[in-house]
Backbone as JSON, one array per atom type, in Angstrom:
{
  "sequence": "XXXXXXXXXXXXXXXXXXXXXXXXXXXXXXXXXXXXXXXXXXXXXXXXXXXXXXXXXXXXXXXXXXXXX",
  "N": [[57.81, 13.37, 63.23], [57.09, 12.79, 59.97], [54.34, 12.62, 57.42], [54.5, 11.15, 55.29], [56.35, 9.37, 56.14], [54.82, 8.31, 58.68], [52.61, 7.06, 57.42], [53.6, 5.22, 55.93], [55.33, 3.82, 57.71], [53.0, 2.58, 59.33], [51.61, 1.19, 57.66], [52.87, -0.6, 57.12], [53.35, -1.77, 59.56], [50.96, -3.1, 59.66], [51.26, -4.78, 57.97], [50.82, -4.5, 55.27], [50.73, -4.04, 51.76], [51.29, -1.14, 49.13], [49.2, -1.98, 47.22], [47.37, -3.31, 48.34], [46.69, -1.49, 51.12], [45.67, 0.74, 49.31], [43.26, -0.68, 47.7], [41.71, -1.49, 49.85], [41.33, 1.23, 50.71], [40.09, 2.28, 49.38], [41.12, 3.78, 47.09], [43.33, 4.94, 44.5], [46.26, 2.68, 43.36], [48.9, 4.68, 43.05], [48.64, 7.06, 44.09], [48.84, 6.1, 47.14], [51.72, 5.61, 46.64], [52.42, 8.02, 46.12], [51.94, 9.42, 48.37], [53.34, 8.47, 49.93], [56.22, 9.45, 49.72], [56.1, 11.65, 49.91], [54.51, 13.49, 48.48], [52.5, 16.49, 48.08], [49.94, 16.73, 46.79], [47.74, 15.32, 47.05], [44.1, 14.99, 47.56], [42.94, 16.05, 50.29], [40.61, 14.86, 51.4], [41.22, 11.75, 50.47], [43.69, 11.55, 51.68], [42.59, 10.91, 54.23], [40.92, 8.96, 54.13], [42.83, 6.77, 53.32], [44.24, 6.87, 56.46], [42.11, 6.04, 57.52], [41.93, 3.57, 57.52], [44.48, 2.68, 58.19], [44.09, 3.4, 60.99], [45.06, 5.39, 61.93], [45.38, 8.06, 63.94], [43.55, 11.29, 62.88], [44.05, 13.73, 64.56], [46.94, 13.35, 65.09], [48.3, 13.4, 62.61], [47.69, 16.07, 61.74], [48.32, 19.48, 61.29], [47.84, 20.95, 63.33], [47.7, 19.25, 65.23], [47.68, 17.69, 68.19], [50.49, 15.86, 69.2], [50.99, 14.88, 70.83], [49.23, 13.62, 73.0]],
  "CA": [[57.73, 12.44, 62.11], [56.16, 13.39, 58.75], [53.01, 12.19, 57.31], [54.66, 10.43, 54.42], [56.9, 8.01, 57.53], [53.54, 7.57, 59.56], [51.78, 5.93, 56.76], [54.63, 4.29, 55.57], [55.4, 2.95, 58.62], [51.71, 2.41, 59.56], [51.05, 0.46, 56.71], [54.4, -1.55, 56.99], [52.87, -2.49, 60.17], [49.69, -3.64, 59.31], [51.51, -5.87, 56.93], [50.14, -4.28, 53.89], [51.36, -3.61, 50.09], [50.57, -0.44, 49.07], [48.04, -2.07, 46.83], [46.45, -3.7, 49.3], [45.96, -0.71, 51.28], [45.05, 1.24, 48.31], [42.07, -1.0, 47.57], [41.05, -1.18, 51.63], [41.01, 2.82, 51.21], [39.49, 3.05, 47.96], [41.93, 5.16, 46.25], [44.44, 4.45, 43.71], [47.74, 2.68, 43.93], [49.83, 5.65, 42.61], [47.66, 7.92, 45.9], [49.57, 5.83, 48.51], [52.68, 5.66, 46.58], [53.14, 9.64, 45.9], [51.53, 9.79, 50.21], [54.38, 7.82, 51.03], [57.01, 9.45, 49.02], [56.03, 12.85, 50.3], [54.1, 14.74, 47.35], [51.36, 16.59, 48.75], [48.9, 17.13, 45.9], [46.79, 14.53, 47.22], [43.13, 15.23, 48.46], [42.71, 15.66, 51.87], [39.64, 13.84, 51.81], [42.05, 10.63, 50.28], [44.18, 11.03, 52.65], [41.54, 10.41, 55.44], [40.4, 7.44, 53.61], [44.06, 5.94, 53.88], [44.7, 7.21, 57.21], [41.05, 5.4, 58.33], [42.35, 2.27, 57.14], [45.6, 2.32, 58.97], [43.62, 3.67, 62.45], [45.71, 6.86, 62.07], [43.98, 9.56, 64.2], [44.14, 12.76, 62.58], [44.95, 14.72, 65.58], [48.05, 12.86, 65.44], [48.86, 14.13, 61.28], [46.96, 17.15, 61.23], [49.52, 20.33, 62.17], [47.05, 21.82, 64.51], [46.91, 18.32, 66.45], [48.77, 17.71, 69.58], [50.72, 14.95, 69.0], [51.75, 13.76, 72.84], [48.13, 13.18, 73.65]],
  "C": [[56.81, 13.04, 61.05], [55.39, 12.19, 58.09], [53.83, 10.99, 56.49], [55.31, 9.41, 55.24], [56.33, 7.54, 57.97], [52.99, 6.85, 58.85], [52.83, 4.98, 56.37], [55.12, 3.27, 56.36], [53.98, 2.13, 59.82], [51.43, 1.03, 58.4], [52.0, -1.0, 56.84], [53.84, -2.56, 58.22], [51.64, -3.43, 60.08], [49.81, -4.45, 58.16], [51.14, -5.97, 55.38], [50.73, -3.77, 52.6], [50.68, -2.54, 50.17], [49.46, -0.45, 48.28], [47.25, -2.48, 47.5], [45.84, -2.29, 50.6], [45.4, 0.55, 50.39], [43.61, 0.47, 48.46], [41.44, -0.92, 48.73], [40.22, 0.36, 51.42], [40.47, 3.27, 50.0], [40.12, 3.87, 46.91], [43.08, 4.04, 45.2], [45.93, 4.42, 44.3], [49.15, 3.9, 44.21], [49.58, 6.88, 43.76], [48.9, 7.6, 46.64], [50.9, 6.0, 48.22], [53.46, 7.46, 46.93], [52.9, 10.12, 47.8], [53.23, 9.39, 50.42], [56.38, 8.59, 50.42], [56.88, 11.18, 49.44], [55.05, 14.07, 49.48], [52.9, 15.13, 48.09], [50.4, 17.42, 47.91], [48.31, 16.04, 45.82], [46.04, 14.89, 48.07], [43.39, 15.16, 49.58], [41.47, 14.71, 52.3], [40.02, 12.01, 51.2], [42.88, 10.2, 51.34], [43.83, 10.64, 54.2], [41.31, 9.02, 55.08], [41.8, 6.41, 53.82], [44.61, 6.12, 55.69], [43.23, 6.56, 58.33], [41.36, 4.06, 58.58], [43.13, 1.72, 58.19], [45.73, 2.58, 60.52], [44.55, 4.64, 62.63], [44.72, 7.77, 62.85], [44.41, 10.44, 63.45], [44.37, 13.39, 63.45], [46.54, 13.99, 65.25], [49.07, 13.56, 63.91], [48.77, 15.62, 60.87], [48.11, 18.55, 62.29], [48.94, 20.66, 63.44], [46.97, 21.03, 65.75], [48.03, 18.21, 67.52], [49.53, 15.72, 69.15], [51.49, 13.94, 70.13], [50.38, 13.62, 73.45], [48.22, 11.76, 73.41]]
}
């Protein structure tokens, strides 16, 4: 699954607009939209901040991480 599906469907769960987790994660609306849409010229330290929100581990996004732990 790719990053932009996990939050997307992360967020979807957690019942949230992407403004609403925008403001949660501090970042701007247009952040979560372009996350979720695939563009990846968004900080990495943004996309921690959305990915704290939604109890994402990073091992789980991050290439290097194992993702069957």
């Amino acid at each position: 699954m790719e990053l932009a599906e996990i939050i997307k469907d992360a967020r979807k769960a957690a019942g949230l607009t992407q403004k609403e987790l925008a403001d949660h994660a501090g970042v701007a609306k247009n952040l979560v939209y372009d996350l979720e849409k695939g563009k990846m010229t968004v900080r990495y330290e943004n996309i921690l901040k959305v990915v704290d929100v939604l109890n994402i581990k990073i091992e789980y996004i991050s290439p290097l991480g194992n993702r069957n732990a």
